[in-house]
C-alpha positions as a Python dict, from the first residue, in 0.01 Angstrom:
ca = {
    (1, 'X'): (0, 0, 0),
    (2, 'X'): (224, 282, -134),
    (3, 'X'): (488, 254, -356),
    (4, 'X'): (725, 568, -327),
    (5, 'X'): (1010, 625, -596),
    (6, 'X'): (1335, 422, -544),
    (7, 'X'): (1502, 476, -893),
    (8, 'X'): (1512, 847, -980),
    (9, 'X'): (1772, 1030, -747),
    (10, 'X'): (1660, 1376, -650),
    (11, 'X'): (1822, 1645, -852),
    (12, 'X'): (1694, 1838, -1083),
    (13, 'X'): (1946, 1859, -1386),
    (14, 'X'): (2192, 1550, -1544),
    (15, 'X'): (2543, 1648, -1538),
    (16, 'X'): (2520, 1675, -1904),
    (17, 'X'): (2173, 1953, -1839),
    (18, 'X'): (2357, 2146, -1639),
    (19, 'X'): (2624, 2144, -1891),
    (20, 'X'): (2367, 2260, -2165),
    (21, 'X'): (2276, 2531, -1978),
    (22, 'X'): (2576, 2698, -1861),
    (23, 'X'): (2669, 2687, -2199),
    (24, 'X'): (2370, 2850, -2339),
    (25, 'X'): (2426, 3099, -2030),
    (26, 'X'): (2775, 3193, -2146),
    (27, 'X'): (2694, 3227, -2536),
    (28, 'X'): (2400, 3456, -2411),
    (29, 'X'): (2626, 3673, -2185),
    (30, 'X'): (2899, 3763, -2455),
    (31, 'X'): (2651, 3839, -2695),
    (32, 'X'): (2404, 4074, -2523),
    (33, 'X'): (2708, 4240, -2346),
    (34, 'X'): (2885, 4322, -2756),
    (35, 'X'): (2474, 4392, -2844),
    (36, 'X'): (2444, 4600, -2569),
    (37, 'X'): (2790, 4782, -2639),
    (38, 'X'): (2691, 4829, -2991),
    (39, 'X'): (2296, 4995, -2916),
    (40, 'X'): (2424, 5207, -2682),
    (41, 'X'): (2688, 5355, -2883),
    (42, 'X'): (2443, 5362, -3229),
    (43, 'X'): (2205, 5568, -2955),
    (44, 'X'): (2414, 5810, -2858),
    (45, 'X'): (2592, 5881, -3176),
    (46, 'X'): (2239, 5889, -3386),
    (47, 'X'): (2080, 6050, -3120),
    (48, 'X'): (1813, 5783, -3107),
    (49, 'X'): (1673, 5770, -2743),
    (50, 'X'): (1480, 5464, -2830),
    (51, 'X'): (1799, 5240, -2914),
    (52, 'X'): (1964, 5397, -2603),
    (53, 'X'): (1625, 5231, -2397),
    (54, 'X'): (1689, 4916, -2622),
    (55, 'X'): (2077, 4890, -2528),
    (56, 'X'): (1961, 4925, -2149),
    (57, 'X'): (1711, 4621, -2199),
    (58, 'X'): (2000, 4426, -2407),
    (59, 'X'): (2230, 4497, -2103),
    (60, 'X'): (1973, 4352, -1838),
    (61, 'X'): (1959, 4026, -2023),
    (62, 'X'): (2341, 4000, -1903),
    (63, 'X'): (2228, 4005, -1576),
    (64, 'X'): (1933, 3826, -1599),
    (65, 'X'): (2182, 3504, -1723),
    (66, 'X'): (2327, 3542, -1461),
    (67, 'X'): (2027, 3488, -1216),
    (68, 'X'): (1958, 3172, -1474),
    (69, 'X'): (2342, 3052, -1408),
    (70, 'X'): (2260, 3036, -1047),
    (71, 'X'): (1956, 2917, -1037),
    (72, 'X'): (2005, 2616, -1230),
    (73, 'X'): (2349, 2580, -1079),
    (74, 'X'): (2150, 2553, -696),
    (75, 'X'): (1832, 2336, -834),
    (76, 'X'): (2110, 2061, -1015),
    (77, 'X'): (2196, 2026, -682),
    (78, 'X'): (2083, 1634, -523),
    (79, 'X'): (1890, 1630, -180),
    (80, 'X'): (2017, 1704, 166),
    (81, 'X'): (1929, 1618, 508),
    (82, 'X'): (1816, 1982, 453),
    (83, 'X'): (1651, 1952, 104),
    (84, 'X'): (1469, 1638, 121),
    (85, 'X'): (1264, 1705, -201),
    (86, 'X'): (1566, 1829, -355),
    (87, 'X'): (1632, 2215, -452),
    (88, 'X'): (1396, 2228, -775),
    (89, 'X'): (1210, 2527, -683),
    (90, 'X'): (1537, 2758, -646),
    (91, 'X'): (1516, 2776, -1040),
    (92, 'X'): (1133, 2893, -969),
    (93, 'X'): (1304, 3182, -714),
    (94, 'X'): (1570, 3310, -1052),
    (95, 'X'): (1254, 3319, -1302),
    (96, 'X'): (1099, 3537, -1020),
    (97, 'X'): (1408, 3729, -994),
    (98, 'X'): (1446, 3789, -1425),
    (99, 'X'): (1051, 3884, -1390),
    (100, 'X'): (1089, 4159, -1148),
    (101, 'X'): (1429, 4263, -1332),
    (102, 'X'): (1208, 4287, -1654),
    (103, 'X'): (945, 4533, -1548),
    (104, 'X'): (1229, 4741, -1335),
    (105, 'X'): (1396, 4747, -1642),
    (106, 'X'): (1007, 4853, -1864),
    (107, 'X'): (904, 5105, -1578),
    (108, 'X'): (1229, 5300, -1629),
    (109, 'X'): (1226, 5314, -2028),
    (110, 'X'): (854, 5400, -1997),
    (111, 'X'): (907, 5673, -1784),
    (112, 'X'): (1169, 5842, -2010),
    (113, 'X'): (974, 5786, -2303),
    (114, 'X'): (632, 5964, -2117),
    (115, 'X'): (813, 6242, -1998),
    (116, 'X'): (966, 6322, -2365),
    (117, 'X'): (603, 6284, -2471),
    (118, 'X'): (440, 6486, -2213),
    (119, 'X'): (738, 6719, -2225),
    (120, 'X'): (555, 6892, -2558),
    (121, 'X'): (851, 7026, -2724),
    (122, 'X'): (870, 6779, -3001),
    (123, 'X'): (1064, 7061, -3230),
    (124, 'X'): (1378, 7034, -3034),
    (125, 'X'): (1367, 6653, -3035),
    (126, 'X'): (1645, 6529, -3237),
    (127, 'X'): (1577, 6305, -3554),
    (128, 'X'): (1824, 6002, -3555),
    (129, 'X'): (2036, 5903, -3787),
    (130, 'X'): (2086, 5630, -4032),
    (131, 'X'): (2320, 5418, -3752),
    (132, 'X'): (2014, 5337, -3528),
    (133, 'X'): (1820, 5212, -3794),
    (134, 'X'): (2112, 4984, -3865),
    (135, 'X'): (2147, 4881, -3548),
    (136, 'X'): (1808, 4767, -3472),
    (137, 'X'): (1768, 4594, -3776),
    (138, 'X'): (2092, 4398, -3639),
    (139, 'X'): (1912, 4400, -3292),
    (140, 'X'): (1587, 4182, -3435),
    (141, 'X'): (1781, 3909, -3627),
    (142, 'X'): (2034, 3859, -3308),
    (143, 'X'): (1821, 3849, -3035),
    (144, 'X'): (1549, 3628, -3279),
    (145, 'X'): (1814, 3396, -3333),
    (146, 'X'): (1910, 3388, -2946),
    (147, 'X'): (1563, 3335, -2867),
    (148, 'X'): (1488, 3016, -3095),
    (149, 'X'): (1891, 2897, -2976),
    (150, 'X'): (1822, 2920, -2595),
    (151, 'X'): (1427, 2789, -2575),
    (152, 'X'): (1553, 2446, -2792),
    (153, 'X'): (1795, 2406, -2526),
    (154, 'X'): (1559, 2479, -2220),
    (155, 'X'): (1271, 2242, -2374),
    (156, 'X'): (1566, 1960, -2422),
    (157, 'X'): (1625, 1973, -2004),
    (158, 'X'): (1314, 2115, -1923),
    (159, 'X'): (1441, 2445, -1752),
    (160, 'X'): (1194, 2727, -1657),
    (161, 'X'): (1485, 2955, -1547),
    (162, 'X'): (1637, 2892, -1907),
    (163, 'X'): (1295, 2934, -2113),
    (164, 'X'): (1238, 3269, -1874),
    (165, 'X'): (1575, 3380, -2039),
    (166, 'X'): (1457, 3274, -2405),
    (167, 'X'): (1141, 3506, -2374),
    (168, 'X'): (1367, 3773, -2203),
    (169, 'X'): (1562, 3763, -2545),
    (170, 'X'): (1217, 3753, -2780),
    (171, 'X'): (1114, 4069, -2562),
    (172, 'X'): (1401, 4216, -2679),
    (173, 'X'): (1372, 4122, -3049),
    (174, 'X'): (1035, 4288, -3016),
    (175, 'X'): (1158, 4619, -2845),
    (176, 'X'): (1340, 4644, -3122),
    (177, 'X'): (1127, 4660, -3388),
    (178, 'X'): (920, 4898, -3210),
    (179, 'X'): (1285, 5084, -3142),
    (180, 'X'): (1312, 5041, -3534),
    (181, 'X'): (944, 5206, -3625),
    (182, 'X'): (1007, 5444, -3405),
    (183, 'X'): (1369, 5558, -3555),
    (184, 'X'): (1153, 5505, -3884),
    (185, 'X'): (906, 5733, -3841),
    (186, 'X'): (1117, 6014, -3651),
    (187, 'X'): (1383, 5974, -3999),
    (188, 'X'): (1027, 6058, -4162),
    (189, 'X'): (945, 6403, -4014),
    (190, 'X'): (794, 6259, -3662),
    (191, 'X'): (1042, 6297, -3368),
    (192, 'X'): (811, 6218, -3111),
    (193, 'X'): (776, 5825, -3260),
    (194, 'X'): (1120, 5789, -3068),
    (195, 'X'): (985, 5822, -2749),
    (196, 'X'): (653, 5664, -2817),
    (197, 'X'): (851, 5394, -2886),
    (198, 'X'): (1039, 5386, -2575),
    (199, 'X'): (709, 5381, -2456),
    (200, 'X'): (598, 5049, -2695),
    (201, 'X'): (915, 4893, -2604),
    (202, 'X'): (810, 4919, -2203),
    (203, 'X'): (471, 4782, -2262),
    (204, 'X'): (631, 4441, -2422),
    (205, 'X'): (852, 4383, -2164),
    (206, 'X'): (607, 4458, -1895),
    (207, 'X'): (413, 4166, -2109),
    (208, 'X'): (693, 3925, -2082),
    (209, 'X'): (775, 3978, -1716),
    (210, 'X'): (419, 3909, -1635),
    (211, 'X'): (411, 3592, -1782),
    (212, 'X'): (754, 3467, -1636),
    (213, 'X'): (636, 3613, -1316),
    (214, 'X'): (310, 3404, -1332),
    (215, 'X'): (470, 3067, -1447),
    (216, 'X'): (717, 3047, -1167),
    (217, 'X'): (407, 3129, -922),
    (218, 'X'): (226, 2826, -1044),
    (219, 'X'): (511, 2617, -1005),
    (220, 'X'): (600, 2751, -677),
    (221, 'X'): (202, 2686, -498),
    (222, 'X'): (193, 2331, -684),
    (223, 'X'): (-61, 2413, -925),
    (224, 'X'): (-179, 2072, -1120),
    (225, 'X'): (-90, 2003, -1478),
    (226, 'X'): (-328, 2038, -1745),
    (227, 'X'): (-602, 1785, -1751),
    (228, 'X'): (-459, 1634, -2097),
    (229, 'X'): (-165, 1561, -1914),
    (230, 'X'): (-363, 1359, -1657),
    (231, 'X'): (-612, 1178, -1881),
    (232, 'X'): (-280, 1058, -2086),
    (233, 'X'): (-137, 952, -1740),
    (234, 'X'): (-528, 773, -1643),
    (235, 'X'): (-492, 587, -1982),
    (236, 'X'): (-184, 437, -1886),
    (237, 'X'): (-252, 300, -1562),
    (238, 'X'): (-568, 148, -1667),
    (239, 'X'): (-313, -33, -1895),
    (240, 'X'): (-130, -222, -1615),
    (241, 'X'): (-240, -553, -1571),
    (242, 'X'): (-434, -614, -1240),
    (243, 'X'): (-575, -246, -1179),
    (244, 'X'): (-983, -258, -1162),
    (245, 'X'): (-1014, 137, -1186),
    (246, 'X'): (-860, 473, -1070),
    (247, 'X'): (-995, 653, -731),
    (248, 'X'): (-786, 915, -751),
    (249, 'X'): (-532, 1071, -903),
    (250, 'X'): (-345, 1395, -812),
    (251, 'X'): (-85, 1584, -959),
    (252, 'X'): (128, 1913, -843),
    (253, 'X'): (413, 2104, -1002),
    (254, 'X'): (723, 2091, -830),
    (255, 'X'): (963, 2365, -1011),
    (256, 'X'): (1057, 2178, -1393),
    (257, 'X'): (915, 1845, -1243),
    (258, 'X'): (541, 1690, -1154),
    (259, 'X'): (452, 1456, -863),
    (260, 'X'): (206, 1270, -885),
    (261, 'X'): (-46, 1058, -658),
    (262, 'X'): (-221, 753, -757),
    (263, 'X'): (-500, 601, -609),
    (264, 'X'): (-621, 239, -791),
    (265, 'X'): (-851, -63, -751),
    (266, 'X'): (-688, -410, -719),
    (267, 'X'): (-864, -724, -624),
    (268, 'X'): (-910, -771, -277),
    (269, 'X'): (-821, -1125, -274),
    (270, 'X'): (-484, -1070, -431),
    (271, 'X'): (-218, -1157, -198),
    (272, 'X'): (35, -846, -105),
    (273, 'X'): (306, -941, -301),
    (274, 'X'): (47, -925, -579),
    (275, 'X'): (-76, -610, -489),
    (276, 'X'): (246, -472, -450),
    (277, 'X'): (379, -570, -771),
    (278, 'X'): (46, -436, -945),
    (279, 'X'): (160, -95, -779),
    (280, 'X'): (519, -142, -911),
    (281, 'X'): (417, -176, -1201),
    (282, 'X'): (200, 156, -1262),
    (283, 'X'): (509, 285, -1047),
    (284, 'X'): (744, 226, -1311),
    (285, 'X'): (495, 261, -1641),
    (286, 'X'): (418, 645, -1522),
    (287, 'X'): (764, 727, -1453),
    (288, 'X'): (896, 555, -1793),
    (289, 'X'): (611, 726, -2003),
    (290, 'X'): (615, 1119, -1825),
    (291, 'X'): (1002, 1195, -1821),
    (292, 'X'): (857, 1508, -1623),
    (293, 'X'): (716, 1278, -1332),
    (294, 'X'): (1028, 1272, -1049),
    (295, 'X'): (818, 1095, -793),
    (296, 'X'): (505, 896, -831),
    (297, 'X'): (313, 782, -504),
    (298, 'X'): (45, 468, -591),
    (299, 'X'): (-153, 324, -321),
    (300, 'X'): (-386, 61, -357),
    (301, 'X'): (-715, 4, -239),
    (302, 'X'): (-904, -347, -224),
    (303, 'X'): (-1187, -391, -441),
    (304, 'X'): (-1414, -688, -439),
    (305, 'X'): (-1420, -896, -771),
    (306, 'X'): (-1762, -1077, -820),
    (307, 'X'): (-1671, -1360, -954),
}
């Protein structure tokens, strides 16, 4: 007997989630675009060719929100004749997309920073001034606070497009400190701590586009949740009245969301109805319990009961 989901429609994203994030979205997009505005022109005024490479990773957040915009905007979006399963894993395909954006954006402030270190001539590098100090100082508490802001919202709908933009933004709060010790330390006599921290500030984000890059994998080959996930889920079908034991019990990622299959024991003298309502049951429980789960499966298999 299987029991497949009748009461959770399949979309991704409430009204009200989608909501969340495109607000998020926007509030991210005006910032980093004045940010970005800001770095670039503290850069080039201070001659500071580490807040120039900061004000280019600032400006690829803009269009990394983007990416997020549309990729919650296609996985909100209920099942087709097309889409059966819905279009959850489209939000897998924009984290992919912000991922490879990411270490674009690290090779290419890497590179300048090697070749300025390479280059030798560290007596004709210019020392910056006082403004790019300033402005990665502002830098860290922004794109901190846009961080913590955008990751509460994406764990309150459980978006891995919108998290992938939160850690975009703490990759940037970290660039800029190192864009801050380097402008320290080239104010202090050093000018080629600029560019080694062009170089700093590529190795973080390479870091952060790795990890985004490796999330949305997992959710995109249904990798299984974590087995303290599943032993939670064990304990609370062994609660439902009328299951003997647990055969099986799979689980797979499906974008934000987690199917998962049940296999249980029910008394083999039990008439179908019985059974049937036994499965409803741990239907309902597993569904009510893991806000996560979009579609649980349970099947039951007779077991005899010595009586």
């Amino acid at each position: 007997m299987e029991q497949t989901n009748t009461k959770k429609g399949i979309g991704l994203k409430t009204a009200g989630d989608e909501r969340i994030a495109m607000r998020v979205s926007l509030i991210s997009i005006l910032i980093n675009i004045a940010l970005s505005m800001f770095k670039l022109l503290a850069g080039i005024l201070a001659n500071s060719s580490a807040m120039v490479s900061d004000a280019v990773h600032s400006a690829s957040d803009v269009f990394s929100t983007i990416i997020v915009i549309i990729g919650v905007k296609i996985a909100g979006k209920k099942s087709d004749e097309k889409h059966q399963y819905g279009h959850e894993r489209f939000e897998c395909v924009a984290s992919i997309l912000l991922a490879v954006i990411l270490c674009a954006t690290g090779i290419g402030i890497g590179y300048g920073g090697m070749i300025k270190i390479t280059s030798g001539n560290y007596g004709e590098l210019l020392i910056p001034g006082r403004l790019a100090l300033i402005a990665a100082v502002l830098s860290i508490l922004i794109k901190e606070w846009m961080y913590q802001f955008t990751k509460v919202a994406a764990k309150k709908i459980n978006s891995g497009a919108l998290m992938a933009d939160a850690w975009h933004h703490r990759s940037d709060a970290l660039s800029s400190i190192g864009a801050f010790i380097g402008i320290f330390g080239a104010r202090l006599g050093i000018p080629v701590m600029d560019a080694i921290a062009s170089v700093v500030i590529c190795l973080f984000i390479m870091k952060a586009s790795y990890d985004i890059f490796k999330d949305s994998i997992d959710k995109l080959v249904d990798k299984s949740c974590d087995q303290e996930l599943v032993k939670q889920m064990k304990q609370v079908v062994l609660m439902q009245q009328g299951v003997i034991e647990i055969d099986d019990i799979r689980t797979r990622l499906f974008g934000a969301k987690i199917y998962v299959d049940i296999e249980i024991a029910a008394d083999s003298e039990l008439q179908l109805s019985e059974s049937h309502a036994i499965a409803e049951h741990v239907h309902d429980a597993v569904e009510s319990q893991f806000v996560n789960v979009k579609h649980c499966m349970v099947h039951v298999n007779p077991r005899t009961v010595l009586k």
